[in-house]
PyMOL Python script that loads the backbone (N, CA, C, O; Angstrom):
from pymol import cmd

cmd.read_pdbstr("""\
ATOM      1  N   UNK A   1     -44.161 124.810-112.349  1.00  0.00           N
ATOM      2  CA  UNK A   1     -45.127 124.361-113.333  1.00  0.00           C
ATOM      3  C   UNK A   1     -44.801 125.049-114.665  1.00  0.00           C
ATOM      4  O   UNK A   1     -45.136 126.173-115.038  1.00  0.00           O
ATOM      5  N   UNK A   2     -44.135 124.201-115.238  1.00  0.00           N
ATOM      6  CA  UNK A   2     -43.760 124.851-117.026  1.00  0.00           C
ATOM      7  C   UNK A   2     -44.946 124.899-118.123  1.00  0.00           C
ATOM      8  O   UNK A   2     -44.732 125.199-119.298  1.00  0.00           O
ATOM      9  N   UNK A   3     -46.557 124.484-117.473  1.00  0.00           N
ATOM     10  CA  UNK A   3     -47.394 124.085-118.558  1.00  0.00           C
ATOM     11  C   UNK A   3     -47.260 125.560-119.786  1.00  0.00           C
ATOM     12  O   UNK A   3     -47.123 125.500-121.008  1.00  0.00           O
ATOM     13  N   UNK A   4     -47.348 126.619-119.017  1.00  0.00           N
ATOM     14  CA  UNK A   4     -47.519 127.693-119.734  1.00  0.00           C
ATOM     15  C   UNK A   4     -46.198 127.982-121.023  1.00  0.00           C
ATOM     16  O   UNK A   4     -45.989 127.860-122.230  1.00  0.00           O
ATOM     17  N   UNK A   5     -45.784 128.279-120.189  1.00  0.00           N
ATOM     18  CA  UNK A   5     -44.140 128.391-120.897  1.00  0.00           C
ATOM     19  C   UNK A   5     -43.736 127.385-122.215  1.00  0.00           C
ATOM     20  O   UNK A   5     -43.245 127.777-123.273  1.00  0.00           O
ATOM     21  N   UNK A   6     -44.097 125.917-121.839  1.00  0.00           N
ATOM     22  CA  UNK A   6     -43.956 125.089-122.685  1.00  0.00           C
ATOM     23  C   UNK A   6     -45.255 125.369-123.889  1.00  0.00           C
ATOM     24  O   UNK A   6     -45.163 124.653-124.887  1.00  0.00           O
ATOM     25  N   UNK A   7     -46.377 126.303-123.854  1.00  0.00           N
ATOM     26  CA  UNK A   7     -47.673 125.864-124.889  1.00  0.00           C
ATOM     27  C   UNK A   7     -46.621 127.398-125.931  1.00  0.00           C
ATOM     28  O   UNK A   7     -46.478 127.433-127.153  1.00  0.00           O
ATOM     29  N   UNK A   8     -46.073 128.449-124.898  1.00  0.00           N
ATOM     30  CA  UNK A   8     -45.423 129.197-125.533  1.00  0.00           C
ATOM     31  C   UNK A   8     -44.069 128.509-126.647  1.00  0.00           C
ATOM     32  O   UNK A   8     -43.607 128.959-127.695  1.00  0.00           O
ATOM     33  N   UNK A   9     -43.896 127.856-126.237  1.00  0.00           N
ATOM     34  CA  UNK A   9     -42.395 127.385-126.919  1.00  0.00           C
ATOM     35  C   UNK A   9     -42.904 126.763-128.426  1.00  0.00           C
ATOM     36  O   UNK A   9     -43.795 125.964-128.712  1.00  0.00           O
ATOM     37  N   UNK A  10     -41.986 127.457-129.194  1.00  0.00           N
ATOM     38  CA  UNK A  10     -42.025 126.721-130.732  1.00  0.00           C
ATOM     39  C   UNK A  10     -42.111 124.809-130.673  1.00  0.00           C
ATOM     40  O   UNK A  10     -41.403 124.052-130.010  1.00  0.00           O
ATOM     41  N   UNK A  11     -42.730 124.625-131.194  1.00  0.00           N
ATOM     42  CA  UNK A  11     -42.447 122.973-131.422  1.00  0.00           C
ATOM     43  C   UNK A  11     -41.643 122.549-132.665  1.00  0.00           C
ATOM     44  O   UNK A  11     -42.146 122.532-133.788  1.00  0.00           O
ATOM     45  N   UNK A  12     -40.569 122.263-132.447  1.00  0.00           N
ATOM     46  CA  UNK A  12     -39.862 121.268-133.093  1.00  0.00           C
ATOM     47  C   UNK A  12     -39.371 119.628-133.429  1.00  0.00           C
ATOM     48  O   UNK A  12     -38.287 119.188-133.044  1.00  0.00           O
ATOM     49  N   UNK A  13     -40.344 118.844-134.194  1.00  0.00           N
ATOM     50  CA  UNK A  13     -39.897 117.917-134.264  1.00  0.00           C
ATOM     51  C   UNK A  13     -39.079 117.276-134.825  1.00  0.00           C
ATOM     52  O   UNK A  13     -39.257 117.230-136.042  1.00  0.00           O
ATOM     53  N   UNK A  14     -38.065 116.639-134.380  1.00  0.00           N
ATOM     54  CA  UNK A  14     -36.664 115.807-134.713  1.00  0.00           C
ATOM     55  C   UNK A  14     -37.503 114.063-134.634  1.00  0.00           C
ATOM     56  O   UNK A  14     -37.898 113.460-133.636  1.00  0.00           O
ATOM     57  N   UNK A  15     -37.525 113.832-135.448  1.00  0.00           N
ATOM     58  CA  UNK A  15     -37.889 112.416-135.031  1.00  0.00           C
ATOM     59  C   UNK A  15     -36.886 111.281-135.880  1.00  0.00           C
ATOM     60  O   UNK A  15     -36.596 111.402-137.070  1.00  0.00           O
ATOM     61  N   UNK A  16     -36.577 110.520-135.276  1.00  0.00           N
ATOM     62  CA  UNK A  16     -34.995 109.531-135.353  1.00  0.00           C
ATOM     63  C   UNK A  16     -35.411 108.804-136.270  1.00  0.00           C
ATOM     64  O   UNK A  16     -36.611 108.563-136.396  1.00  0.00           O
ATOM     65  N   UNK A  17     -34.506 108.335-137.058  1.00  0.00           N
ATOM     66  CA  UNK A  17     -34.718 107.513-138.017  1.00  0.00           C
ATOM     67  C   UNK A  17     -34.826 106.269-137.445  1.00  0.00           C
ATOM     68  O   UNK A  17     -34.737 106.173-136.221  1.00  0.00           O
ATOM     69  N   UNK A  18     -35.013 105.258-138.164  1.00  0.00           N
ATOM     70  CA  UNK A  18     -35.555 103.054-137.666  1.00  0.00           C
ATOM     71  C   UNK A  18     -33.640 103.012-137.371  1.00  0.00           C
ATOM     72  O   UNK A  18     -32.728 103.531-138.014  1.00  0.00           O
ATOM     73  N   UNK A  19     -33.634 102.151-136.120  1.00  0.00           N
ATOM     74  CA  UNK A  19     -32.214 101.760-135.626  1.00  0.00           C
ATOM     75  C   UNK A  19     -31.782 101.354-136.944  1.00  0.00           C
ATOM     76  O   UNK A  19     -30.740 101.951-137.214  1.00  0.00           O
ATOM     77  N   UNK A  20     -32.234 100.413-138.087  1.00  0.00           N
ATOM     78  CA  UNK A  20     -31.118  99.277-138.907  1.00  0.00           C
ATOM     79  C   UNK A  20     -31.169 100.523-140.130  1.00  0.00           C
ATOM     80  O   UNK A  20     -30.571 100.033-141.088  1.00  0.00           O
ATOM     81  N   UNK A  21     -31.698 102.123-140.550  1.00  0.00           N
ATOM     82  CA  UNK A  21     -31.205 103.168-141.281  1.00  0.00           C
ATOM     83  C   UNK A  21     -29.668 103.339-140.107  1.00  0.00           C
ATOM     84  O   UNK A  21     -28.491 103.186-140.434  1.00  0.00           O
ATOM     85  N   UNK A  22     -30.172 103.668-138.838  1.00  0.00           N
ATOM     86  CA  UNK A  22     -28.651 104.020-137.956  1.00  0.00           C
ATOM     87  C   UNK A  22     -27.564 102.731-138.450  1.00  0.00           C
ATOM     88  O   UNK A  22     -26.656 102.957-139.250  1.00  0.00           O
ATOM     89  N   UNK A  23     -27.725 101.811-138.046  1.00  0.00           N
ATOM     90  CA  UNK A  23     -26.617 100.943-138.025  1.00  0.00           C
ATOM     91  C   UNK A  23     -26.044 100.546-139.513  1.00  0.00           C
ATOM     92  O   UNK A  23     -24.995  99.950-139.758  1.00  0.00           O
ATOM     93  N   UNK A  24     -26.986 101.025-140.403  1.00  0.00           N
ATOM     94  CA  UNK A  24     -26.224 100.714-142.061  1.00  0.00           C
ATOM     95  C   UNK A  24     -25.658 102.159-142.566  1.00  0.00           C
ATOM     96  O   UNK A  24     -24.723 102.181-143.367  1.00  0.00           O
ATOM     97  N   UNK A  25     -26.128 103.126-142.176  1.00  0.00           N
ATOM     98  CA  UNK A  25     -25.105 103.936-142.345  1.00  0.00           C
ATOM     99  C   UNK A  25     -24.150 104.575-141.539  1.00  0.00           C
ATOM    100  O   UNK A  25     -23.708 105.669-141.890  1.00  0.00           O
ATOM    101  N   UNK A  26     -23.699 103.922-140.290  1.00  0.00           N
ATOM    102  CA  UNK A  26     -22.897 103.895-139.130  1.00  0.00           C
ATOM    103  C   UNK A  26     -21.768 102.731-139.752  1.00  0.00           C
ATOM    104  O   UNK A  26     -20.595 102.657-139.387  1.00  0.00           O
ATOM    105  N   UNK A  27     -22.494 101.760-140.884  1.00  0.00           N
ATOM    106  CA  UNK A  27     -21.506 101.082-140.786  1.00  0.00           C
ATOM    107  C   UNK A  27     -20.606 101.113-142.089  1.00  0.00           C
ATOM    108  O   UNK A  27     -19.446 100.705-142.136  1.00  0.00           O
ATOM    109  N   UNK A  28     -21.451 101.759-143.328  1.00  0.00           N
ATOM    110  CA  UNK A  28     -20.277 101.829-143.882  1.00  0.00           C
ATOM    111  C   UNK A  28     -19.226 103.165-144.451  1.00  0.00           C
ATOM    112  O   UNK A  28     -18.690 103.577-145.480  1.00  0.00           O
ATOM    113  N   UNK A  29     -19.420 103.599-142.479  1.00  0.00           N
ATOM    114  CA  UNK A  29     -17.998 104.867-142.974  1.00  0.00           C
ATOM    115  C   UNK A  29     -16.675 103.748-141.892  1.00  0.00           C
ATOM    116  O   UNK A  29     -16.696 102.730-141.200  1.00  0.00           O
ATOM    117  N   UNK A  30     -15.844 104.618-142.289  1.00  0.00           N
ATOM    118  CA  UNK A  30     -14.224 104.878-141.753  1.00  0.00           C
ATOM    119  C   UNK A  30     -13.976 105.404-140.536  1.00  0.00           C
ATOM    120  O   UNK A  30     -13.157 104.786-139.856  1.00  0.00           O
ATOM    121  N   UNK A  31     -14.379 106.217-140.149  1.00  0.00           N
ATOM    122  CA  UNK A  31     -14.030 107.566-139.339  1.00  0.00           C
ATOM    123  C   UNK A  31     -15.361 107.552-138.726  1.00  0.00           C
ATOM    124  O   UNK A  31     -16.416 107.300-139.308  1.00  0.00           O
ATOM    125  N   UNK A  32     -15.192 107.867-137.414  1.00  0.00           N
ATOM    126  CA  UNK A  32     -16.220 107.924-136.199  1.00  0.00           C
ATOM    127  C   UNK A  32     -16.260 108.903-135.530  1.00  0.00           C
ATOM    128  O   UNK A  32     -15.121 109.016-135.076  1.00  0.00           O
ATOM    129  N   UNK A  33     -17.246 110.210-134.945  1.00  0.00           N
ATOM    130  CA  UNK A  33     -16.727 110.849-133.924  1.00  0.00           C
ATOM    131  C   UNK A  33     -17.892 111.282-133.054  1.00  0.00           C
ATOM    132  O   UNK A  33     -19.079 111.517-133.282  1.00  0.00           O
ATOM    133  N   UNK A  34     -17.036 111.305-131.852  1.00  0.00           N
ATOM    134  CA  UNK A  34     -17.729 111.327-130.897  1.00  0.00           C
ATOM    135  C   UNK A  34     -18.288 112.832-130.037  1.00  0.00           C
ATOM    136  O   UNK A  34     -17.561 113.758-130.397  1.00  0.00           O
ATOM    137  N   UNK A  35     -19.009 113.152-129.354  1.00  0.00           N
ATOM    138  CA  UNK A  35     -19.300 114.911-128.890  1.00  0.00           C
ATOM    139  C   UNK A  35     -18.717 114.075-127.275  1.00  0.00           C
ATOM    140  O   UNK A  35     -19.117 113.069-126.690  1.00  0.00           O
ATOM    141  N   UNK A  36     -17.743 114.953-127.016  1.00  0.00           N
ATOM    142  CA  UNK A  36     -17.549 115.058-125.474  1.00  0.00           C
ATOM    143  C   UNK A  36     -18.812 114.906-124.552  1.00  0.00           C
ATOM    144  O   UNK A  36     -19.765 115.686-124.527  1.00  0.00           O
ATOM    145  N   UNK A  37     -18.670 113.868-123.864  1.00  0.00           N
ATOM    146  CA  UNK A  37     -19.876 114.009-123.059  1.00  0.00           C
ATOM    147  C   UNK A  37     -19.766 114.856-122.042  1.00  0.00           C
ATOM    148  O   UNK A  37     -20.663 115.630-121.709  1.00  0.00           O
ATOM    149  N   UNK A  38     -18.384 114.736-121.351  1.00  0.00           N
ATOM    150  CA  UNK A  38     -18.289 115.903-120.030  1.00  0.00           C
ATOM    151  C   UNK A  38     -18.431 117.207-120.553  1.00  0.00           C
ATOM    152  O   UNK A  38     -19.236 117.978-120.032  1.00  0.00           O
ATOM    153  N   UNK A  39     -17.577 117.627-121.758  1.00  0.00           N
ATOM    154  CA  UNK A  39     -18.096 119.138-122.259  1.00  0.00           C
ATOM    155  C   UNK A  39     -18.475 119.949-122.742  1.00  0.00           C
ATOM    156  O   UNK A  39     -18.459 121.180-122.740  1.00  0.00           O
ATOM    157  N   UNK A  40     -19.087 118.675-123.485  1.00  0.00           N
ATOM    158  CA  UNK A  40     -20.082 119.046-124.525  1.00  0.00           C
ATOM    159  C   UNK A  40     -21.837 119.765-124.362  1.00  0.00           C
ATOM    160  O   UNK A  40     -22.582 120.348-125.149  1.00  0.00           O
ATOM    161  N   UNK A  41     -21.959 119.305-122.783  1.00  0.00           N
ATOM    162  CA  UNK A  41     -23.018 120.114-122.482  1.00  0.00           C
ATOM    163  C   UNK A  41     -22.986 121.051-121.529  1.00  0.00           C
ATOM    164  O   UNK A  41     -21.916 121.264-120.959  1.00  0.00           O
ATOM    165  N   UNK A  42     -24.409 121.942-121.104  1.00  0.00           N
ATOM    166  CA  UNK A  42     -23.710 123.292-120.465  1.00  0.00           C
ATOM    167  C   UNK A  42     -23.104 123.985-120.864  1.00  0.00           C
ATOM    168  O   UNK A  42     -22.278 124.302-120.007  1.00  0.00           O
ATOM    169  N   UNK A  43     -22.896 124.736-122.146  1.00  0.00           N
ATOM    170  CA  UNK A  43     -22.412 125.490-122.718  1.00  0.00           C
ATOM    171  C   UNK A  43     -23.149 126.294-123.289  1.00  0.00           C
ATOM    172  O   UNK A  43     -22.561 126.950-124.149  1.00  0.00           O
ATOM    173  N   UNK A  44     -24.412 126.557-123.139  1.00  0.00           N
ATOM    174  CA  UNK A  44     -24.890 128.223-123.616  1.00  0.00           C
ATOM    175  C   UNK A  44     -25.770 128.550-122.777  1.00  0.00           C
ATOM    176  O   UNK A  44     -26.705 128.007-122.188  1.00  0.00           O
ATOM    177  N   UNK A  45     -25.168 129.799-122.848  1.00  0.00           N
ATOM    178  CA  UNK A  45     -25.507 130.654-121.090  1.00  0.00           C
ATOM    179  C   UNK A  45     -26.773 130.976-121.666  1.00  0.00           C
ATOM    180  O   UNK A  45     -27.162 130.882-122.830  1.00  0.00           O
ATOM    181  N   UNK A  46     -27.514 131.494-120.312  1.00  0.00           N
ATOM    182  CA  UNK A  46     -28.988 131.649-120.857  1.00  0.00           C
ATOM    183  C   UNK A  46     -29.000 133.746-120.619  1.00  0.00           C
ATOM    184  O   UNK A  46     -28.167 134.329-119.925  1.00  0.00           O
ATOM    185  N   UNK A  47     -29.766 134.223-121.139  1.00  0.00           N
ATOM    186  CA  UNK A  47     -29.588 135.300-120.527  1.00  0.00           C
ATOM    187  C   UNK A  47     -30.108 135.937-119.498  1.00  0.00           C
ATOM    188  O   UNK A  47     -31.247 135.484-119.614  1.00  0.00           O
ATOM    189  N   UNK A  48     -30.169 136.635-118.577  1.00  0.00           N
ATOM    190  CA  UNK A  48     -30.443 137.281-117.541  1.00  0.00           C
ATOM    191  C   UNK A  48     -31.397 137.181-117.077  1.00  0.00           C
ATOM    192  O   UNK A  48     -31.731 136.754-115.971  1.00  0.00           O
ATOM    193  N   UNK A  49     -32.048 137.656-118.068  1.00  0.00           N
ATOM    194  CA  UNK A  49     -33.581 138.329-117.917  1.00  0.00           C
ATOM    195  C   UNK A  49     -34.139 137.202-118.205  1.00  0.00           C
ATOM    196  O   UNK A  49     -35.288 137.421-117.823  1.00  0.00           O
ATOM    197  N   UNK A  50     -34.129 135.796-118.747  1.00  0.00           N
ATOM    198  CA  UNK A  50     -34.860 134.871-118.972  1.00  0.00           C
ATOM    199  C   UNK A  50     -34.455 133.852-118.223  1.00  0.00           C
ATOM    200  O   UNK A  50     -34.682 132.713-118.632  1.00  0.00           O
ATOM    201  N   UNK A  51     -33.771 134.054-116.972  1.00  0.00           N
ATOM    202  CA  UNK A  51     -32.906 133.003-116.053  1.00  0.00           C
ATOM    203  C   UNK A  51     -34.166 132.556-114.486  1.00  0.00           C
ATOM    204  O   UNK A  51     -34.264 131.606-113.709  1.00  0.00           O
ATOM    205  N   UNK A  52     -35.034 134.094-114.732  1.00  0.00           N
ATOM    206  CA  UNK A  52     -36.455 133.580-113.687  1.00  0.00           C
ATOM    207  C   UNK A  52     -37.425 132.949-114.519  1.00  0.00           C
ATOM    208  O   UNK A  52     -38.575 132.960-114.080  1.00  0.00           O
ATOM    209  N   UNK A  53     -37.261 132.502-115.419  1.00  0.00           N
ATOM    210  CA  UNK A  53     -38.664 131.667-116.236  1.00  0.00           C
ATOM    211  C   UNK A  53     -38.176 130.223-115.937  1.00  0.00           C
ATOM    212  O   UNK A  53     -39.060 129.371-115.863  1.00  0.00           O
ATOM    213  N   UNK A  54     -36.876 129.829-115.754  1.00  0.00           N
ATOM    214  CA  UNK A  54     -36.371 128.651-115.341  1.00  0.00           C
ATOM    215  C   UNK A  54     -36.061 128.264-113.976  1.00  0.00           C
ATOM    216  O   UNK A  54     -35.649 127.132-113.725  1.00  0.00           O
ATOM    217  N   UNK A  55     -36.165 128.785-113.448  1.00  0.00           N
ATOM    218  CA  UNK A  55     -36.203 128.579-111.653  1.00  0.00           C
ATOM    219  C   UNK A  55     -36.848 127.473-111.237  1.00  0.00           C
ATOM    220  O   UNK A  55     -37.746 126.819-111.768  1.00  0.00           O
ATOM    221  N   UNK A  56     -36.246 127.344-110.170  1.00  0.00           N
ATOM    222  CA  UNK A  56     -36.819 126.052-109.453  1.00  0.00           C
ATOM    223  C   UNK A  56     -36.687 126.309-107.694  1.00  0.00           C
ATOM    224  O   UNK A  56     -35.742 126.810-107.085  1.00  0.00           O
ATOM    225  N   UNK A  57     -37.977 125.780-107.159  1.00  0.00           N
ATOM    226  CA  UNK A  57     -37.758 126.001-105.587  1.00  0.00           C
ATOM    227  C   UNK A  57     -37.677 124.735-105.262  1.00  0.00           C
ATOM    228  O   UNK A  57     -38.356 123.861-105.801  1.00  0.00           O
ATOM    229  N   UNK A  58     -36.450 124.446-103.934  1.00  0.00           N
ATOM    230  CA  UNK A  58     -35.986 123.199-103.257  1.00  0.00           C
ATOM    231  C   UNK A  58     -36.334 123.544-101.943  1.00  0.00           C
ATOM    232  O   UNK A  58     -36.756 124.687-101.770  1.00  0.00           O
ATOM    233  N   UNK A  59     -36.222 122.617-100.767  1.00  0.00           N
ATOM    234  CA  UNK A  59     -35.961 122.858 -99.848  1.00  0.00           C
ATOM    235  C   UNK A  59     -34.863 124.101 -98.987  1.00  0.00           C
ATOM    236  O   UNK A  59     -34.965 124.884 -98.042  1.00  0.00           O
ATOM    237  N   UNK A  60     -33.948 123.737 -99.866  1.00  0.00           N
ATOM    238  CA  UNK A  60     -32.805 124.287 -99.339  1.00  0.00           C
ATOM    239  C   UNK A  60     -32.433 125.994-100.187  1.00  0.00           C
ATOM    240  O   UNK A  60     -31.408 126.663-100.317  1.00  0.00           O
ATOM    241  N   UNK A  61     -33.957 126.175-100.638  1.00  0.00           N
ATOM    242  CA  UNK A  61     -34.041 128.012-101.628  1.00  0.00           C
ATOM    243  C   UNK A  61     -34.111 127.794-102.725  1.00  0.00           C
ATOM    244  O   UNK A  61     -33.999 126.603-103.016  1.00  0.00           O
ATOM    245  N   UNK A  62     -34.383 129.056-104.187  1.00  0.00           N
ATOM    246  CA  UNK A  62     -35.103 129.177-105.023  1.00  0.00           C
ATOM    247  C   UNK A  62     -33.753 129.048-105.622  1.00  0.00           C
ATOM    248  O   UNK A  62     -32.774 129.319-104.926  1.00  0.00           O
ATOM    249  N   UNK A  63     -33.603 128.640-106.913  1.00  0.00           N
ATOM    250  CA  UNK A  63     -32.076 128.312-107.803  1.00  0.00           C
ATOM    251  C   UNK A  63     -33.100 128.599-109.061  1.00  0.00           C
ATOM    252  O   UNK A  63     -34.302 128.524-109.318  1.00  0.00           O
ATOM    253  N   UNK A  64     -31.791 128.995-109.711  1.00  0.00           N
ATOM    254  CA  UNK A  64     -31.776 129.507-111.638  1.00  0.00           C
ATOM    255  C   UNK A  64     -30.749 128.975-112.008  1.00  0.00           C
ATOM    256  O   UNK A  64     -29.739 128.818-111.321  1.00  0.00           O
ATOM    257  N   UNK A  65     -30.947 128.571-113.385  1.00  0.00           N
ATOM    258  CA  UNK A  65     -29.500 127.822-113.868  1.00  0.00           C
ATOM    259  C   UNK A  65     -29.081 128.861-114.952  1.00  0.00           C
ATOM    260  O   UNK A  65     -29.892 129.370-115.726  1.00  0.00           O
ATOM    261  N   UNK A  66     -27.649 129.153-114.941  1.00  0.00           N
ATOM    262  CA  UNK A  66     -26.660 130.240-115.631  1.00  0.00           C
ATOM    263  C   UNK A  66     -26.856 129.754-116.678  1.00  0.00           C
ATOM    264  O   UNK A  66     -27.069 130.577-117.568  1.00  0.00           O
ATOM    265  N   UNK A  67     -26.885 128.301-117.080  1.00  0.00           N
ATOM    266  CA  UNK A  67     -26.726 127.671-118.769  1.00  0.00           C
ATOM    267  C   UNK A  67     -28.068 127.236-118.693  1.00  0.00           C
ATOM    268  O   UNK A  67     -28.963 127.449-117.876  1.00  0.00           O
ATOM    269  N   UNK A  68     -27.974 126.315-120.149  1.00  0.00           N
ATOM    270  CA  UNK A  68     -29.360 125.780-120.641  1.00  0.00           C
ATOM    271  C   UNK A  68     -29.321 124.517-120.019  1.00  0.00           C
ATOM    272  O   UNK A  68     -28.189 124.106-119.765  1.00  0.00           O
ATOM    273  N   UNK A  69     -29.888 124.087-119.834  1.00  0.00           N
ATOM    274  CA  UNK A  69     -29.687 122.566-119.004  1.00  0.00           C
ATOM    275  C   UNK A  69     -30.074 121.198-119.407  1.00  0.00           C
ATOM    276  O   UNK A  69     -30.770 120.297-118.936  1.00  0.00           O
ATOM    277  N   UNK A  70     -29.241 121.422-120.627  1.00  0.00           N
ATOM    278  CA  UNK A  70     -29.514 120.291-121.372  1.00  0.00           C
ATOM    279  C   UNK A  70     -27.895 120.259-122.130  1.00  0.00           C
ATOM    280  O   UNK A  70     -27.608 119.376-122.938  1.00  0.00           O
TER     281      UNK A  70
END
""", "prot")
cmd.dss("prot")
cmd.show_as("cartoon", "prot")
cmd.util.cbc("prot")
cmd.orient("prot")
């Protein structure tokens, strides 16, 4: 249950621009690039001590994830 954790967390809103702002200025560049999808995520380790605030219990035992999981 993350309710707590999440009322702790800063709020940041990103909110996307209208698709036809995306697609008119998607369309008039040259050059395109893309973020690796395979390795582009999973890449920042979380630290130690904040690796039991993210836990999760399964059937099969209690797991922490080494990275951020997103």
């Amino acid at each position: 249950d993350y309710r707590d954790l999440n009322k702790e967390s800063p709020k940041d809103d990103f909110p996307l621009p209208h698709i036809d702002v995306l697609v008119d200025n998607t369309a008039t560049n040259t050059i395109l690039s893309f973020m690796d999808g395979n390795l582009g995520y999973n890449q920042i380790k979380m630290v130690v001590e904040d690796r039991e605030k993210i836990s999760f219990i399964t059937p099969w035992g209690t797991f922490c994830y080494r990275v951020m999981p997103f």
